[in-house]
C-alpha positions, 0 to 999 in steps of 0.5 A: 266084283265089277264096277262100270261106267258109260258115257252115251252120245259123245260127240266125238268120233270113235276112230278118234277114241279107239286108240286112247281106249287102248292105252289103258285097258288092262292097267291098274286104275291109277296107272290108267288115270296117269295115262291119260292126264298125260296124253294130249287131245280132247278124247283124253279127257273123254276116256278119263272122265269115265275112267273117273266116274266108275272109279266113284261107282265101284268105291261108293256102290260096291265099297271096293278099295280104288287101289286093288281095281284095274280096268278091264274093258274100255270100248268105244263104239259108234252112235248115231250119225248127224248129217249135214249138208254143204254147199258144192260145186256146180250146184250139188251137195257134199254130206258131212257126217258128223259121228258120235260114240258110246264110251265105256269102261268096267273096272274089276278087283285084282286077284290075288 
């Protein structure tokens, strides 16, 4: 059984959300949330509050045990792309992008 997660339109790069999305795949739920409450950074919070949150989908959904899941995909895609305009040299315009992202998180039961 698998429980899973998803926070849309982030408003944060995915370069900036990638490497914390590797910290945890793969590791067991509490050693995951660990993890991330103890590394720096606002993408942290982000990749935890998902973590959090699917964690609640498979205990109240699926009434799986918190202590037998373990994460098993993390993804942090890209959204779509704000973009805006600023003020150049000479008269031109330089385009600021600004990146969102697609977070995701599937937690499953260990086998035993």
């Amino acid at each position: 059984m698998e429980a899973k997660a998803v926070a849309k339109y982030v408003r944060m790069s995915p370069s900036k959300l990638k490497p914390i999305a590797d910290l945890v795949r793969g590791k067991d739920l509490n050693e995951a949330l660990n993890i991330l409450k103890f590394t720096p950074g606002k993408g942290s919070e982000i990749v935890e509050k998902v973590v959090m949150s699917a964690a609640a989908n498979a205990e109240n959904n699926f009434d799986l045990n918190p202590e037998d899941l373990y994460v098993a995909e993390v993804y942090a895609n890209q959204g779509p792309t704000m973009k805006r305009w600023r003020a150049g040299a000479r008269g031109r315009a330089s385009m600021i992008l600004k990146r969102s992202s697609h977070v995701g998180v599937t937690l499953k039961e260990k086998e035993d």
